[in-house]
TISETOR-974914 format. One record per residue (C-alpha): residue number from 1; residue in three letters; y negated, x negated, z. Coordinates in Angstrom, 2 decimals, always signed. Layout:
   miro   migu         Y         X         Z
    NUM    ALA         Y         X         Z
...
END
This chain:
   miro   migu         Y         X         Z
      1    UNK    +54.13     -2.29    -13.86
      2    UNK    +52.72     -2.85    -17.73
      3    UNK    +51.46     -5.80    -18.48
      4    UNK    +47.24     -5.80    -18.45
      5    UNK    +46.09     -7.39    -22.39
      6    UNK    +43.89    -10.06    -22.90
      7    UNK    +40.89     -9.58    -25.23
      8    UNK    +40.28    -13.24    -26.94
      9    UNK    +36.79    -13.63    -27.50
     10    UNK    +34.68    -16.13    -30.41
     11    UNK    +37.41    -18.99    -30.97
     12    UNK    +39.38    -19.05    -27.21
     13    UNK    +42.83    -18.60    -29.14
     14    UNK    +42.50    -20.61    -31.74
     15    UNK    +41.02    -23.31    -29.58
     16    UNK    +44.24    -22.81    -26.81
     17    UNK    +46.24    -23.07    -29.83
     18    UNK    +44.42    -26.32    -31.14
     19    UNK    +46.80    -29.86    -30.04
     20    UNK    +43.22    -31.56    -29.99
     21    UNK    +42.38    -29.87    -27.08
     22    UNK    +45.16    -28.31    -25.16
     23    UNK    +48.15    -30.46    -25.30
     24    UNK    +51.75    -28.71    -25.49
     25    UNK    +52.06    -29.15    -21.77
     26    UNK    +48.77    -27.63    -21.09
     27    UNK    +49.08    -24.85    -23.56
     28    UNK    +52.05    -23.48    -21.59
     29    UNK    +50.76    -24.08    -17.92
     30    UNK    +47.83    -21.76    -19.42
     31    UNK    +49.95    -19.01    -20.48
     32    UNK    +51.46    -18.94    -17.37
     33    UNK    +48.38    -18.97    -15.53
     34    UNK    +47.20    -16.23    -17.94
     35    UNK    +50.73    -14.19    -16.91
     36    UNK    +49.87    -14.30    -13.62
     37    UNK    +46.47    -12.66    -14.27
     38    UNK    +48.25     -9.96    -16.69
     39    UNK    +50.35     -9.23    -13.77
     40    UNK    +47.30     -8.31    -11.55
     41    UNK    +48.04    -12.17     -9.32
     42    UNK    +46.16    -14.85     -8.39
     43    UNK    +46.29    -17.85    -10.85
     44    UNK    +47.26    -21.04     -8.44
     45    UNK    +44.31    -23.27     -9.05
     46    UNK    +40.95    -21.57     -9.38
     47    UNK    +37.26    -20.66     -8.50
     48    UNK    +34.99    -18.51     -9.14
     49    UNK    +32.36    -19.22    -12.30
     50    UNK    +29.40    -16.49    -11.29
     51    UNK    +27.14    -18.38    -13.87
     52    UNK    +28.59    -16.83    -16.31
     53    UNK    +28.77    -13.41    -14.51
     54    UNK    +30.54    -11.66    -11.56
     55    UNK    +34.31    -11.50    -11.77
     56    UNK    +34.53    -14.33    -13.95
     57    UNK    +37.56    -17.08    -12.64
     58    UNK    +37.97    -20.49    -14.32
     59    UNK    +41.48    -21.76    -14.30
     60    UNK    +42.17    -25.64    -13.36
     61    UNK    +45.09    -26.78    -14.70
     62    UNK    +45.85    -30.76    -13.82
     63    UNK    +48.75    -32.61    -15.44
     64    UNK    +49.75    -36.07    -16.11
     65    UNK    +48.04    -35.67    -19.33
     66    UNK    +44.57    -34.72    -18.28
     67    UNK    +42.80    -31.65    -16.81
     68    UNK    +41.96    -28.84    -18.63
     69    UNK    +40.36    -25.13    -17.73
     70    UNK    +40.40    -22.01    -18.78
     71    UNK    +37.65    -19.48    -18.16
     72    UNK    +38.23    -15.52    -18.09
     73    UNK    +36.48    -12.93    -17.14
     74    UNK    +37.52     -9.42    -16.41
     75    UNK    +37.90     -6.61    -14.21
     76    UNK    +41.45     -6.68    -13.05
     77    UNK    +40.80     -9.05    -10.35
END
């Protein structure tokens, strides 16, 4: 099974990428959360975000560090 892309849209890889706002801990639990989609699986911690259209999942990552999210929308789910 091949591995589905992700499109990055306006600034969402530069901001995952920023330290100011995901911190090194974060910035991995992401990816891996974003892995799971890519392999067509559930992410562990999310809901759905229909405000910003049908499909769309936001991703809730909580560490000891703070909570951060991650919003994607697509149509592999």
């Amino acid at each position: 099974m091949s591995e589905k892309p992700i499109d990055w849209r306006g600034s969402s890889l530069k901001d995952i990428k920023d330290d100011n706002i995901f911190t090194p801990k974060a910035r991995k639990e992401a990816g891996h959360q974003l892995s799971l989609i890519q392999a067509e699986l559930e992410p562990d911690d999310w809901k759905p975000f229909d405000i910003v259209g049908s499909g769309t999942k936001e991703i809730r990552i909580n560490l000891d560090d703070g909570w951060f999210r991650v919003i994607v929308c697509g149509k592999i789910f």
